[in-house]
C-alpha positions, -999 to 999 in steps of 0.1 A, spaced: 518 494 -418 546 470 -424 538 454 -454 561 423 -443 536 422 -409 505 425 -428 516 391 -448 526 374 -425 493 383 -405 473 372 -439 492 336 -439 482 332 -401 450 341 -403 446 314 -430 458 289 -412 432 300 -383 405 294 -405 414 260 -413 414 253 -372 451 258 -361 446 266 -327 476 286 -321 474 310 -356 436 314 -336 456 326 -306 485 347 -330 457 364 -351 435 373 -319 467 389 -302 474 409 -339 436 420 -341 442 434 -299 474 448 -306 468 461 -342 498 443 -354 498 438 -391 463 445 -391 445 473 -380 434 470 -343 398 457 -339 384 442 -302 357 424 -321 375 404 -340 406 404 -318 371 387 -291 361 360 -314 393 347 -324 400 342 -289 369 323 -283 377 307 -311 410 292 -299 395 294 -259 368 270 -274 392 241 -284 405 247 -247 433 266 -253 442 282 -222 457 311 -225 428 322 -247 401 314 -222 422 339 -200 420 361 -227 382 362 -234 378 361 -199 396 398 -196 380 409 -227 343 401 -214 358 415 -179 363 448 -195 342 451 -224 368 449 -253 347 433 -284 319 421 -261 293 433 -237 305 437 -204 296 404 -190 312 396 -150 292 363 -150 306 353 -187 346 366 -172 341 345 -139 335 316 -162 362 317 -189 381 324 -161 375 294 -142 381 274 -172 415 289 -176 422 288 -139 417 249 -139 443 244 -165 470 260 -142 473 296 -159 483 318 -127 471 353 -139 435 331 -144 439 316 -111 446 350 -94 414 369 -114 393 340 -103 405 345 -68 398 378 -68 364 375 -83 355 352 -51 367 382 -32 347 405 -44 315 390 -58 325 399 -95 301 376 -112 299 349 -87 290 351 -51 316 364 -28 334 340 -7 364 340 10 376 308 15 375 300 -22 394 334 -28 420 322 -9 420 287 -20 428 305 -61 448 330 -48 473 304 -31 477 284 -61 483 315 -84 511 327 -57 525 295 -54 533 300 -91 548 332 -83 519 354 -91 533 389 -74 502 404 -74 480 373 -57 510 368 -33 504 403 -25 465 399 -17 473 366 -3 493 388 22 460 410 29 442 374 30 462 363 65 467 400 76 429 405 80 417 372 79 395 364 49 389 333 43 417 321 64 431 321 100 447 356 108 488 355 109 505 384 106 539 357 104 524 347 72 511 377 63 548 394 65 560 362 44 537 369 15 541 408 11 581 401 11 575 378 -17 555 403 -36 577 432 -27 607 422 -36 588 413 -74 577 454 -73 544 452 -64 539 480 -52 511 477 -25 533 449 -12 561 471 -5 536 496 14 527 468 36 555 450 40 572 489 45 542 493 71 551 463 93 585 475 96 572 506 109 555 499 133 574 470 142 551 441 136 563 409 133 599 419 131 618 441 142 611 481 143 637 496 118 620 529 102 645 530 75 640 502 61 601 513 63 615 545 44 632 523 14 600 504 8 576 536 14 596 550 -14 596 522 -41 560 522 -36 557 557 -41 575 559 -70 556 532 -88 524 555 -79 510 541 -49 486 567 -35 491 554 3 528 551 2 530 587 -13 511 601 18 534 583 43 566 589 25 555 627 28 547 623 61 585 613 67 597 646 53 568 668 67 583 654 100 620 650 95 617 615 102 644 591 87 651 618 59 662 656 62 628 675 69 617 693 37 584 709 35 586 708 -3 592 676 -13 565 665 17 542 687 -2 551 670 -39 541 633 -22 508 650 -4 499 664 -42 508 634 -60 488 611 -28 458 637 -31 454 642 -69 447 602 -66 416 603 -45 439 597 -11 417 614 19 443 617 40 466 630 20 446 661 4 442 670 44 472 672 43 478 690 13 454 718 25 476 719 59 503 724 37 484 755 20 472 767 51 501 771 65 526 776 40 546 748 44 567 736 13 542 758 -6 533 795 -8 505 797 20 469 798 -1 440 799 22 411 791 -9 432 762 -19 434 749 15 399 754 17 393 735 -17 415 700 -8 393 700 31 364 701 10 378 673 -10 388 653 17 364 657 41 331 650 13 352 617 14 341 614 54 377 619 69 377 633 104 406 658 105 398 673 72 359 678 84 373 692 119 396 720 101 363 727 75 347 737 116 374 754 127 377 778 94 341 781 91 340 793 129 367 816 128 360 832 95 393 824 80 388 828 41 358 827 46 321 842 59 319 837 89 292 808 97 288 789 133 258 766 120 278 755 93 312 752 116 288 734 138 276 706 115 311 701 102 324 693 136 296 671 144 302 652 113 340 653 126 329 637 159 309 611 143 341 599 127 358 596 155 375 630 162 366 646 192 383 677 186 355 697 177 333 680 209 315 715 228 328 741 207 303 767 208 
């Protein structure tokens, strides 16, 4: 360690204890950060409240996180809403956009729409990408505010073009299909991608789905298969379909019937249709499998309870 840092960390740490607000603030930050001092959440914790105490903002934010996550503290949603209230009120826009999205979700306070909204506007009216992005989902479906998909459109540009990267998926999304602009796939492409790239499970599975089908891009089986993988090893039911399609049939991949078998499984325990109605159609056919009809059976039902009739009267 940098024994000009450490110093320098010893001086402001002195002048914490006498009350300055802002050494508070600098010797919480070195304690998170372990910046001239070896790292340590519980001091890094009550230095912040410290500092958040006297009603420094920034610092309320700060404790607020740390009691969010559990750094230093006791997890402690109720104790986050709070600080986070506290900070929100003093105009701090990352503050205003957690306690928006606590009213969303019932994180420590009970859920309510219209006072998500009300936080989430005044953190995106600051420029807040990522609350102008869920302030986009707010008039898209409706919570806690009017549906309009004009506004909606309005608010995932402004988050887009700032990289946040469900933003572009959306705002992608309406140009695909067209809504509330003009239909203009590649455009949809260019945003699908940037999405992707920053790691966005959704945008992954569609931009695959562009190459799978040859659809504003050269088809390319492999590359359709790299998206599905990357979309699938997230969690992203549709997408490990998908990827077992792509090891069933050997497209982009070298054909694997176990494997295939193995991402159905894992999208279909996740309750998505196609993935249940190909488990059926394997289990019925014997295809890498023993042969089982009762089994085939119940995985098509379960298919036609969510919503794909495929299966329906296969006997």
């Amino acid at each position: 360690m940098d024994r000009n840092s450490t110093k320098e960390f010893e001086n402001c740490r002195e002048d914490a204890s006498q009350g300055d607000i802002e050494a508070q603030f600098l010797t919480a930050y070195s304690y998170k950060n372990g910046e001239g001092v070896g790292q340590d959440y519980n001091k890094a914790f009550e230095w912040f409240k410290k500092a958040a105490e006297q009603g420094d903002a920034i610092s309320q934010g700060a404790v607020a996180s740390m009691y969010q996550k559990g750094e230093g503290i006791c997890q402690d949603y109720t104790k986050a809403f709070e600080w986070y209230q506290k900070a929100a009120e003093q105009g701090i826009s990352n503050s205003q956009y957690m306690l928006g999205l606590s009213y969303r979700y019932g994180y420590g306070v009970h859920q309510e729409h219209n006072k998500a909204f009300e936080w989430l506007q005044k953190s995106a009216d600051q420029g807040h990408a990522h609350a102008q992005s869920v302030l986009g989902l707010s008039y898209q479906n409706g919570d806690g505010v009017r549906r309009d998909v004009t506004k909606a459109f309005e608010w995932f540009q402004k988050a887009a073009e700032q990289g946040d990267a469900i933003a572009q998926f959306k705002f992608g999304f309406m140009f695909y299909n067209g809504e509330c602009v003009r239909q203009d796939k590649l455009i949809a492409k260019e945003w699908f991608q940037k999405s992707a790239e920053q790691g966005n499970d959704d945008a992954q599975c569609v931009f695959g789905m562009m190459f799978y089908n040859g659809e504003c891009v050269r088809q390319d089986y492999a590359k359709a298969f790299e998206w599905f993988k990357k979309s699938a090893e997230q969690g992203n039911s549709s997408a490990q379909c998908k990827l077992g399609l792509s090891y069933q049939n050997g497209n982009g991949v070298r054909q694997d019937v176990t494997k295939a078998l193995e991402w159905f499984e894992k999208s279909a325990a996740q309750g998505y249709a196609n993935a249940q109605l190909e488990l059926g159609i394997i289990f019925y056919n014997g295809e890498g499998v023993r042969q089982d009809k009762f089994i085939a059976k119940e995985w098509f039902g379960k298919s036609c309870d969510n919503g794909n009739q495929d299966g329906w009267g296969v006997s």
